[in-house]
N, C-alpha and C positions, 0 to 999 in steps of 0.2 A: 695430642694423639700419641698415641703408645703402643708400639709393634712388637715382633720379637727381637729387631734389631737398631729400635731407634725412638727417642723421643723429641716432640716437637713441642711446641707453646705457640698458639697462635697470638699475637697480641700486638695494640699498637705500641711502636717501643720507644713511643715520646712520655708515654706513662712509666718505661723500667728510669729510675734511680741509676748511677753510674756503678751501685755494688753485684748489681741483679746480673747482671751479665759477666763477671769475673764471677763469678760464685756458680752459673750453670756449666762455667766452662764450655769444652768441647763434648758436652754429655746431651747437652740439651741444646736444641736446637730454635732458634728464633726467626718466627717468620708474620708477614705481616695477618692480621685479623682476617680478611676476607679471601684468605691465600686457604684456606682450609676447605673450603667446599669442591676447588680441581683438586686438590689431595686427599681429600675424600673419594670421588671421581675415581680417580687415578690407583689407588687404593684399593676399594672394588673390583676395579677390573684385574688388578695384578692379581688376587686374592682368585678372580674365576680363571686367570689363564693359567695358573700354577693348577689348580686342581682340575682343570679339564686337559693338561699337559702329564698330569702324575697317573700311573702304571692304572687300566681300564682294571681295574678289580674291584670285585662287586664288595669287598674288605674294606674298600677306602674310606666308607660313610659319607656320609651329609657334608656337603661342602663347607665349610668352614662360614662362621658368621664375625660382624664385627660386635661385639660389645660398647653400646651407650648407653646412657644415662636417660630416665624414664624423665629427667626434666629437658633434655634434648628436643631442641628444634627438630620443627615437620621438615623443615629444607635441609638440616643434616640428612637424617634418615632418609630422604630422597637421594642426596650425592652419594650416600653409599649403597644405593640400589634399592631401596623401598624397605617395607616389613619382611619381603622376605631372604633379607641381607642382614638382616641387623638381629641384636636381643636386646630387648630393653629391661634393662636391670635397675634395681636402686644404684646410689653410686658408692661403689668400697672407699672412693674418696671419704663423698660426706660421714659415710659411716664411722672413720676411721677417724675424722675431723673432731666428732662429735664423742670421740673417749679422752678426754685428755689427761695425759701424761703427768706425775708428781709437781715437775717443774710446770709444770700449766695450772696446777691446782695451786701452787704456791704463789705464784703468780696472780690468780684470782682472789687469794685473801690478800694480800699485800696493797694490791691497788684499790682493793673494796674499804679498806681502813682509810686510804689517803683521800680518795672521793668520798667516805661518809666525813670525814675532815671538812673537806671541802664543802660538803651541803648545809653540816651544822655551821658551819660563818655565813654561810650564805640567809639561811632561815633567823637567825640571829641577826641579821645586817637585815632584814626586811621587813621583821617586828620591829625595829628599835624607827624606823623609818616609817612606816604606815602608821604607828601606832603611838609613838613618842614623840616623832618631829612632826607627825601629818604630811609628809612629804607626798605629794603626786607622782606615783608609777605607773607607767604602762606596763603590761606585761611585755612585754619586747626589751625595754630597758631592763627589767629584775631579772628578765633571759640572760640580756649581756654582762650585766653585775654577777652572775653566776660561772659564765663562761671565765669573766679576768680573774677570778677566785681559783677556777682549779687550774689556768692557766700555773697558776703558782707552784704547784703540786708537783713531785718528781717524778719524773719520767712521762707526764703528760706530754701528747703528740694532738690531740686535737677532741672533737665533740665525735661519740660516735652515732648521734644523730640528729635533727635540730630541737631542740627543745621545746617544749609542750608548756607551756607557762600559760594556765586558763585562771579566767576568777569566774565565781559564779555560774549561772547561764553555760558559759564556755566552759567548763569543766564537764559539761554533761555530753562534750563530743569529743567524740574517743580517740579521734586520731586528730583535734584539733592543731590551728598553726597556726599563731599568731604573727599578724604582715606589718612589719613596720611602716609605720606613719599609719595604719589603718589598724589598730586593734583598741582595747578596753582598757581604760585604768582599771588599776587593782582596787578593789571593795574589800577595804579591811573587815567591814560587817558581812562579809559572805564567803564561804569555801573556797581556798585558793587549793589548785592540783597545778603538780611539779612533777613531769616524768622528763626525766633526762639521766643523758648518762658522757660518758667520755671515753676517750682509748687511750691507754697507757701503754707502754712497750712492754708490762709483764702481763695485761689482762685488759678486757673488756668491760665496761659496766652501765648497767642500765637500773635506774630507783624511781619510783613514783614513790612519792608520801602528797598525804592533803591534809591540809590545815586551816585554822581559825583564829581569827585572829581579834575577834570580836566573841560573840555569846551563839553560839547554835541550836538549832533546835532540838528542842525533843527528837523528833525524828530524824535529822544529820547525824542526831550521835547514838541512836539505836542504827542507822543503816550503816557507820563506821564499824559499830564493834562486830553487828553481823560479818560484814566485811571481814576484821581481822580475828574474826573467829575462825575463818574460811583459810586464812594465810597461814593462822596458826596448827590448825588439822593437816595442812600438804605437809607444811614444816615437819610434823613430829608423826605424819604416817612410817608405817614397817609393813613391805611390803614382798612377796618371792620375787629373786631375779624370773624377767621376762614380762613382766607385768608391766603393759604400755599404758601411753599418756591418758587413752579414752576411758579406761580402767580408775582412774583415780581421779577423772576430776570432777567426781558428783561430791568429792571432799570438801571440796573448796566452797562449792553449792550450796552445800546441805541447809546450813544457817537461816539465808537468804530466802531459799525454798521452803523453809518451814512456817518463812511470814509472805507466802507470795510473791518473793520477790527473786530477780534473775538478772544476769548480764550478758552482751550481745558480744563478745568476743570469746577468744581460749583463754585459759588458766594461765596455759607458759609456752613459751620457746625456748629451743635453746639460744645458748647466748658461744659467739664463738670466743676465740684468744688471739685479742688481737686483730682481731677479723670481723664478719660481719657481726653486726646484734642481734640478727636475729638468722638460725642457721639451724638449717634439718640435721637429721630427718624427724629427729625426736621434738615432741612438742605433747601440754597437756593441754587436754579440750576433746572435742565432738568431730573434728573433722577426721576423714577418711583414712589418711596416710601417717596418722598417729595409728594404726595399729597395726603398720607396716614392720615394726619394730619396738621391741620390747626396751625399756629402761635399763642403764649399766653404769657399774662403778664408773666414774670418771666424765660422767654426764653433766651437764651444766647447763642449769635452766632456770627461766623466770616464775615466781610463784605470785600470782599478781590479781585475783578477782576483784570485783570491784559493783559498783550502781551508780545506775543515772537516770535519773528524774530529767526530762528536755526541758528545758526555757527555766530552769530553775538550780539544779547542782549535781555535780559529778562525783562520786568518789571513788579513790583506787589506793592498793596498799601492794608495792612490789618489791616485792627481795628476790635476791639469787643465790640458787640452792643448788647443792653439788652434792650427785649422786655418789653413795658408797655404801660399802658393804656394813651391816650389824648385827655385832651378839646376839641371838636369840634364846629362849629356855629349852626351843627345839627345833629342830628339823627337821620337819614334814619334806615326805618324798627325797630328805636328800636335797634339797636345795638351798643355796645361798639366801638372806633376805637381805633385802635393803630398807634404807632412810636415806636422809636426806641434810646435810650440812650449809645451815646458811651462812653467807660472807657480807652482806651490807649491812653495813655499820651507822646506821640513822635515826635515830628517835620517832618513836610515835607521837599521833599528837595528840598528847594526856586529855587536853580540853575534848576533844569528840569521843573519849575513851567512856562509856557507861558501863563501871566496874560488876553496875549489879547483874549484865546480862554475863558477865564472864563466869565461867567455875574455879576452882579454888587452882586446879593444872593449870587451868588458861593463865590467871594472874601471874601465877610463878614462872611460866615462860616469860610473859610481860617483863616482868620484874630481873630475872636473868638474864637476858635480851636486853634491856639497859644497862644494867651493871655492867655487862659485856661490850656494851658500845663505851660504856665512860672508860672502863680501864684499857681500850685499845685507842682510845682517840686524843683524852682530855690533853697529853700531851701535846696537842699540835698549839692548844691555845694557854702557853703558860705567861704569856706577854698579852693575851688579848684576855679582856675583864670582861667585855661585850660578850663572846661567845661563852667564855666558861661558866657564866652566871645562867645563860640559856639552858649549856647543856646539863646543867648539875640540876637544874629544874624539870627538865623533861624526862631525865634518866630514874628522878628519886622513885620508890616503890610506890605501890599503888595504894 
């Protein structure tokens, strides 16, 4: 809560860290969670007895209201007197959240190299395993064999969500979650999907890739490349600043839709620093509050379509792509245009790849998009012969 002469944090303070509170000092003020609704309360009423105490002029205007956040609780807005106390606004937080700064964009590519490090040993330790030793995996186990991989990684702090480790069948649900002691071995003959991600002290990340590990179908690897035809149109759209998420994501569609085919979630979210993985206001897709606000340099979001087939295979293709500003030949009305800068660093998966749907642009992305992942990563494995053999194989051109 934020007045003109004080700030507070409602929160419980067995969750602050011993730094959080020398660092608010005597500026901010900490008090317990449920302590906010009598200060709310209490707030309101000082708010009506100041302005029914201040000089009876008909000058004065409208009583002063409080500003909250349109994702604000109905029992907030009750403690400070109803709808007709309050204004419900987007939040200049989140907005402000959601532009991030050089040092936050730096951030994001730095730990997107170390986590795409971390996927390729991981995807390398999983073929060499399903496919060379025949080993038996659960999906839950190949989760944890991922999680003690990027444990390794610098500045890692933890998963920033739990991992989505499907084969088969299970790939084809979207927000799937595999329960230890009760999930699927891995079917090297069938589509494995990997969406997971970590938090780093410089950044956030979140990657799905799907793979084969065996022979796919005709149809797995026409619905892939639609797929990453879809990923690679957000990637490389130019668009005028102001132009929201709902505006762009028939991009990602388009492919998909031209062979009747579609996906039941959004394109993207933002992704936060550090923070949540998935964070307003901005997002691409169909839903409403994507055109609440327009896209901006310093935006950071997931570019992620996908298809699923129920009782049979899933697939999804996600990077994260950081809004900024581009050179154009012109400037219509005077306005800025944007693109888009991707940071995950992860191989496709060449075997689902059916070159002959791609165009000659599309391949050459392909093909520099590997190149770009070998020369930012190959160094993590100059003692590992397991990984570097993978990754020099996934990356070679098309």
């Amino acid at each position: 809560m934020v007045t003109q002469s004080s700030a507070t944090i409602y929160v419980d303070e067995t969750k602050l860290t011993p730094e959080v509170k020398p660092h608010l000092g005597d500026v901010v003020q900490v008090k317990a969670y449920k302590a906010i609704f009598e200060d709310s309360k209490a707030l309101s009423q000082h708010i009506e007895s100041d302005y029914q105490s201040s000089t009876a002029d008909a000058s004065k205007g409208p009583m002063p209201r409080v500003m909250i956040s349109t994702k604000a609780s109905w029992a907030l807005s009750l403690s400070l007197g109803g709808e007709d106390k309050v204004d419900e606004v987007r939040s200049l937080v989140g907005d402000a959240k959601a532009i991030k700064n050089e040092t936050e964009l730096e951030g994001f590519r730095a730990c997107h190299i170390r986590d795409g490090a971390a996927l390729s040993e991981y995807f390398a330790w999983l073929e060499e395993e399903l496919v060379v030793k025949g080993t038996t995996l659960d999906e839950v186990e190949a989760a944890d064999k991922l999680e003690s991989i990027r444990q390794k990684k610098e500045r890692f702090v933890g998963l920033s969500f739990d991992t989505i480790s499907s084969t088969g069948p299970n790939a084809a649900v979207i927000h799937y979650s595999p329960q230890r002691g009760n999930c699927e071995i891995i079917d090297p003959k069938a589509i494995y999907l990997c969406d997971s991600g970590a938090q780093y002290l410089d950044g956030t990340t979140d990657t799905t890739r799907t793979l084969h590990f065996g022979t796919p179908t005709d149809f797995e690897r026409r619905a892939y490349t639609l797929v990453l035809k879809g990923v690679i149109a957000l990637d490389t759209i130019v668009f005028p600043k102001g132009t929201n998420g709902v505006a762009i994501d028939s991009f990602a569609r388009q492919f998909l839709w031209a062979d009747g085919l579609d996906y039941r979630h959004g394109t993207g979210h933002g992704v936060g620093s550090y923070l949540n993985v998935h964070e307003g206001p901005i997002g691409i897709g169909t839903r409403v509050q994507y055109t609440e606000v327009g896209l901006s340099p310093g935006n950071v979001i997931s570019d992620e379509p996908g298809y699923y087939e129920d009782g049979n295979f899933g697939i999804r293709i996600e990077n994260i792509i950081m809004c900024r500003e581009v050179q154009t030949k012109h400037r219509f009305g005077d306005r800025p245009y944007l693109g888009f800068e991707h940071v995950t660093m992860v191989p496709l998966c060449r075997k689902l790849v059916d070159e002959q749907l791609l165009t000659e642009k599309e391949r050459s992305w392909v093909d520099t998009y590997h190149a770009e992942i070998w020369e930012k990563t190959h160094k993590f494995f100059e003692n590992d012969e397991r990984t570097t053999k993978w990754l020099k194989r996934e990356t070679q051109k098309l």
